[in-house]
N, C-alpha and C positions, 0 to 999 in steps of 0.2 A: 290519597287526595280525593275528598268527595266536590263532583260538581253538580251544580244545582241550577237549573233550565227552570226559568221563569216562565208564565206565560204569559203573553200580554193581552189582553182585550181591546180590541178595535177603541172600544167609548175610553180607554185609560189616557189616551194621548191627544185625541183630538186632530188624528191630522189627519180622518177624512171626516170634517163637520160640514164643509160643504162638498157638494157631486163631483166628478172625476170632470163634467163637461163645465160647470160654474169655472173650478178649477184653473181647465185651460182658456177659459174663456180672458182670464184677467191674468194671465199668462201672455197670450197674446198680444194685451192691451199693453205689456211694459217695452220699452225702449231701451236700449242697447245702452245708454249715456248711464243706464242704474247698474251696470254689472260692469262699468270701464274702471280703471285704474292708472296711476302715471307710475310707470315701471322705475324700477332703483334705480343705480348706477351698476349695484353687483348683477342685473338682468341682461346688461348688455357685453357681448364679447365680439371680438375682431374677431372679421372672417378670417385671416391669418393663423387663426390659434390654433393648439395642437387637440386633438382628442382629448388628452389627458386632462389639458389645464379645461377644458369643455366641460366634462364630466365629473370634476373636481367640482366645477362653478354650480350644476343642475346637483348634487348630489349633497353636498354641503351647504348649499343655498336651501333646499329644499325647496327647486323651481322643474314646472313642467314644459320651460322654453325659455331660450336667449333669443334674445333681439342680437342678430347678427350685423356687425357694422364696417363699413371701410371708409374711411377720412372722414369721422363722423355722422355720418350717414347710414339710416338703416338699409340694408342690404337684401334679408332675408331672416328667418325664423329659424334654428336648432330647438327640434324638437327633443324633449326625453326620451322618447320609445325610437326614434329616430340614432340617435347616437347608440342606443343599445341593442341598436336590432345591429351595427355598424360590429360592433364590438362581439356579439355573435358570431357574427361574418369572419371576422378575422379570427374569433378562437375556433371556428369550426375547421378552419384551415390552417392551423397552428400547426404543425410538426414539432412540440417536445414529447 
């Protein structure tokens, strides 16, 4: 198998045309309302639920957080790296 490493030049892409400070300057200037989203119905899981059905939902969903909810209501945030750090935990401690 031969691989072959391109290389790229700076001017090829254009993605520093303007300064690192212009940059963040209009960075800055953007507002939260441009990066929000109205999350599915598969985003949200009962705090009730098990790990399994959790990690099933972020991992098959291809989501980096459930909205945790109890009688409708958001509750709290299930993180990805949060339920995996969990699962960690328990195989670190696992006895088979």
């Amino acid at each position: 198998m031969t691989w072959i490493i391109k290389i790229y030049k700076l001017e090829e892409h254009g993605l520093w045309d303007k300064s690192l400070k212009d940059i963040l300057g209009n960075a800055a200037k953007m507002k939260v309302k441009i990066f929000m989203y109205t999350p599915k119905e598969a985003e949200y899981i009962d705090e009730s639920a098990s790990l399994e059905e959790a990690m099933h939902m972020l991992v098959m969903g291809r989501h980096q957080s459930l909205l945790a909810t109890k009688g409708g209501e958001i509750v709290g945030v299930l993180r990805l790296t949060a339920a995996f750090m969990e699962i960690y935990r328990l195989m670190k401690f696992c006895e088979i």
